[in-house]
VEXKOL-349970 format. One record per residue (C-alpha): residue in one letter; chain; residue number from 1; x, y, z. Coordinates in Angstrom, 2 decimals. Each point is the difference from the previous one (the first is absolute). Example, Ala and Ser with C-alpha at 12.3 -4.5 7.8 and 13.67 -1.06 7.14 Angstrom:
2
<res=a | chain=A | n=1 | c1=12.30 | c2=-4.50 | c3=7.80>
<res=s | chain=A | n=2 | c1=1.37 | c2=3.44 | c3=-0.66>
REM end
This chain:
87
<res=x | chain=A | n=1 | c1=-19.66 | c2=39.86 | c3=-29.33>
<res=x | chain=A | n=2 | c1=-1.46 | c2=-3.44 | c3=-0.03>
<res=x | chain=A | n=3 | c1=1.54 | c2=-2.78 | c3=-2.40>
<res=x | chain=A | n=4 | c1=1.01 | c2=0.40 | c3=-3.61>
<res=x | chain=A | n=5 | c1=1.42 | c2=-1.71 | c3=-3.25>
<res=x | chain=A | n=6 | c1=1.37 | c2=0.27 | c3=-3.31>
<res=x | chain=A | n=7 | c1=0.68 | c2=-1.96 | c3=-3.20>
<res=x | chain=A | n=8 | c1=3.50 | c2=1.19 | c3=-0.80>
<res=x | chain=A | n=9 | c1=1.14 | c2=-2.78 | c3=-2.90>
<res=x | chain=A | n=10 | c1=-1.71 | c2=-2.07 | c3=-2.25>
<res=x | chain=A | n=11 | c1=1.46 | c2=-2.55 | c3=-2.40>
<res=x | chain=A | n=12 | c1=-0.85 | c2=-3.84 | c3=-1.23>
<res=x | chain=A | n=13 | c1=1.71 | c2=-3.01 | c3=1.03>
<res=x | chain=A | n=14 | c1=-1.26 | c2=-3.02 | c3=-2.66>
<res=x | chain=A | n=15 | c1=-3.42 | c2=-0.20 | c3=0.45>
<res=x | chain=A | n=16 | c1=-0.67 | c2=1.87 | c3=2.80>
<res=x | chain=A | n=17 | c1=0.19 | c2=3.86 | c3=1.05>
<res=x | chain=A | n=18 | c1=2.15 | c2=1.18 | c3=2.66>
<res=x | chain=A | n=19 | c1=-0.65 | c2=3.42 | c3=2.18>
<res=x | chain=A | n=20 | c1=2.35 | c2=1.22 | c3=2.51>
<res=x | chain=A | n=21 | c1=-0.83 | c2=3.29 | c3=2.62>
<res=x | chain=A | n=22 | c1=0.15 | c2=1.51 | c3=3.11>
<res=x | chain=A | n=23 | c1=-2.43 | c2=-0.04 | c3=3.47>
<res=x | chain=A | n=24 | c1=-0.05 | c2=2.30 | c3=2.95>
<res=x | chain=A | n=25 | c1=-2.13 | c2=-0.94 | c3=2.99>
<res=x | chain=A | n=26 | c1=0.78 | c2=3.27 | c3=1.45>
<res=x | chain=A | n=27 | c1=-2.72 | c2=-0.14 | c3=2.96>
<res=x | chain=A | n=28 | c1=-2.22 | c2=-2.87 | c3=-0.52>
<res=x | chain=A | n=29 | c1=1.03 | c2=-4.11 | c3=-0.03>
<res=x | chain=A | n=30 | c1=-1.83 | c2=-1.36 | c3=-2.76>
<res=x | chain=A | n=31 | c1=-0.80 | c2=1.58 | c3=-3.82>
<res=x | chain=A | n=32 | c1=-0.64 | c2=-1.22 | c3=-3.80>
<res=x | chain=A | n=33 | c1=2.70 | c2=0.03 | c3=-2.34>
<res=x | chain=A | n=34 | c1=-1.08 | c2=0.56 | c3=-3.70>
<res=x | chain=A | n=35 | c1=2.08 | c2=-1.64 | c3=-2.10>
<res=x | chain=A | n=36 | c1=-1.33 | c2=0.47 | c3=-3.07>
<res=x | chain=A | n=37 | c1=-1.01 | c2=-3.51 | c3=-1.37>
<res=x | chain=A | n=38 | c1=-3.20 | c2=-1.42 | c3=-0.39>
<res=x | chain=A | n=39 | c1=1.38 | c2=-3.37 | c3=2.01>
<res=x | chain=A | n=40 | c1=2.88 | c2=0.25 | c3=2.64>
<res=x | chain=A | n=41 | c1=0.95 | c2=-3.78 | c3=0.02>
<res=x | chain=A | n=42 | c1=3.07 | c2=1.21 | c3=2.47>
<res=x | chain=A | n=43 | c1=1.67 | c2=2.92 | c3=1.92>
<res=x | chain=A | n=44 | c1=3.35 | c2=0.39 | c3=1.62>
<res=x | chain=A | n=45 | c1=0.13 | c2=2.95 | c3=2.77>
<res=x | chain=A | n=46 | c1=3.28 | c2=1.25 | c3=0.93>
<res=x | chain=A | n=47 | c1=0.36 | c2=2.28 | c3=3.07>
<res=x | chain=A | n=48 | c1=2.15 | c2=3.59 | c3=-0.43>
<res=x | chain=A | n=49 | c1=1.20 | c2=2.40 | c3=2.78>
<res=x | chain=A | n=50 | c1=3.34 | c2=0.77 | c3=1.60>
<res=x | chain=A | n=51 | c1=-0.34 | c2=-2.78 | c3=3.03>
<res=x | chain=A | n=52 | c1=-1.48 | c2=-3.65 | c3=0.07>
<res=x | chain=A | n=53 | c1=-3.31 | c2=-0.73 | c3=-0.21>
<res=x | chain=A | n=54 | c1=-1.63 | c2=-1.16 | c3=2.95>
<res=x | chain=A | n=55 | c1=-2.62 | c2=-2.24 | c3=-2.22>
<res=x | chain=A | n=56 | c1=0.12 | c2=-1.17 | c3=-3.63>
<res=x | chain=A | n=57 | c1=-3.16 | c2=1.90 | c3=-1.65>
<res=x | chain=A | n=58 | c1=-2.45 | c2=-3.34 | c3=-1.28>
<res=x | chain=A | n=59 | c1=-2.80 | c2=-0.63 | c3=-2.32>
<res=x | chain=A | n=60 | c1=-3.26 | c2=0.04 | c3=1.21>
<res=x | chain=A | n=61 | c1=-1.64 | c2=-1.96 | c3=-2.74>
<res=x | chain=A | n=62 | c1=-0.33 | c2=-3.04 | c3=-1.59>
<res=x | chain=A | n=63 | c1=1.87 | c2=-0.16 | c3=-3.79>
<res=x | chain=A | n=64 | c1=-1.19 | c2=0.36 | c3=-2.45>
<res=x | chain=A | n=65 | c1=-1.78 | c2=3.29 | c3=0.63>
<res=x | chain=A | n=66 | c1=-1.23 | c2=2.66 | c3=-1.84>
<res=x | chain=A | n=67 | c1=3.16 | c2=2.00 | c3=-0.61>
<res=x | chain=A | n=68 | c1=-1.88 | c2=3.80 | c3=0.64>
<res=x | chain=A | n=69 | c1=-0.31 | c2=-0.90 | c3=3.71>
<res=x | chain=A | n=70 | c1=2.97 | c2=-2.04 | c3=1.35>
<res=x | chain=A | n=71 | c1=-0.77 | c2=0.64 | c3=4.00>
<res=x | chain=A | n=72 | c1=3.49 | c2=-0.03 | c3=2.25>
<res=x | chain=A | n=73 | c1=0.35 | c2=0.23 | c3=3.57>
<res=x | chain=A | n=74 | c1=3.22 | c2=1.85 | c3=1.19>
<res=x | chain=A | n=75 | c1=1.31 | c2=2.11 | c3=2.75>
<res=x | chain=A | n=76 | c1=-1.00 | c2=3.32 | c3=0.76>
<res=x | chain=A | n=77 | c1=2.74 | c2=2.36 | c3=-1.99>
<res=x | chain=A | n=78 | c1=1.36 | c2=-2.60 | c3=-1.82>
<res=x | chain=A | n=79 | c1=0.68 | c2=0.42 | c3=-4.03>
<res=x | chain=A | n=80 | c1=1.39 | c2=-2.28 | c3=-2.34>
<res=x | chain=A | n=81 | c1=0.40 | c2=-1.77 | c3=-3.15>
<res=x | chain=A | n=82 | c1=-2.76 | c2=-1.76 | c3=-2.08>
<res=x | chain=A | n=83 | c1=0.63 | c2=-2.79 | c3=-2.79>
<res=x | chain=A | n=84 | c1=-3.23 | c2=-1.89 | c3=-1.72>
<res=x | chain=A | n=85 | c1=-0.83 | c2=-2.54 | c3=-2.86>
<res=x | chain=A | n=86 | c1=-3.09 | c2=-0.33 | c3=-1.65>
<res=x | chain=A | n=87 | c1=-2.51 | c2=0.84 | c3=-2.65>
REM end
C-alpha cells in the first residue's frame, strides 16, 4: 500500500476554512495530502501509533501552496493527524 489521505472535517474559522484528516505512509516516505482548499496557507501534522515517533513527519513545501497537493515527508509506516488553513 503506498501513502494515503483523507479530509475527515470541514468547518470555518472567521475568514478562513479549516480541514482536518488523516495520512498513512504505509511503505513509502514522502506523499501529497489533499486538503481540499484551493490555498493551504498552513498545516499542522500530528503523528499517531501506539509508541513514539522516531521523527516528526514535515512539510516539504513552501506556504502558501496549492492546497490539492500538500507534499510531506514521513517515516515509512507512520500515520497520523492532519490540520490545515486556507482558501
Amino acid at each position: 500500500m503506498a501513502f494515503s489521505s483523507a479530509v475527515t472535517f470541514k468547518t470555518v474559522f472567521g475568514n478562513k476554512r479549516v480541514h482536518r484528516g488523516t495520512f498513512d505512509c504505509a511503505s513509502v516516505a514522502t506523499g501529497d495530502i489533499d486538503t481540499g482548499l484551493r490555498l493551504c496557507e498552513g498545516i499542522d501534522l500530528t503523528c499517531k501509533g501506539s509508541a513514539v515517533a522516531t521523527n516528526a513527519p514535515a512539510i516539504n513545501e513552501d506556504l502558501p501552496v496549492d492546497g490539492s497537493a500538500v507534499t510531506i515527508v514521513a517515516d515509512s509506516s507512520q500515520g497520523g493527524y492532519w490540520m490545515a488553513m486556507g482558501y
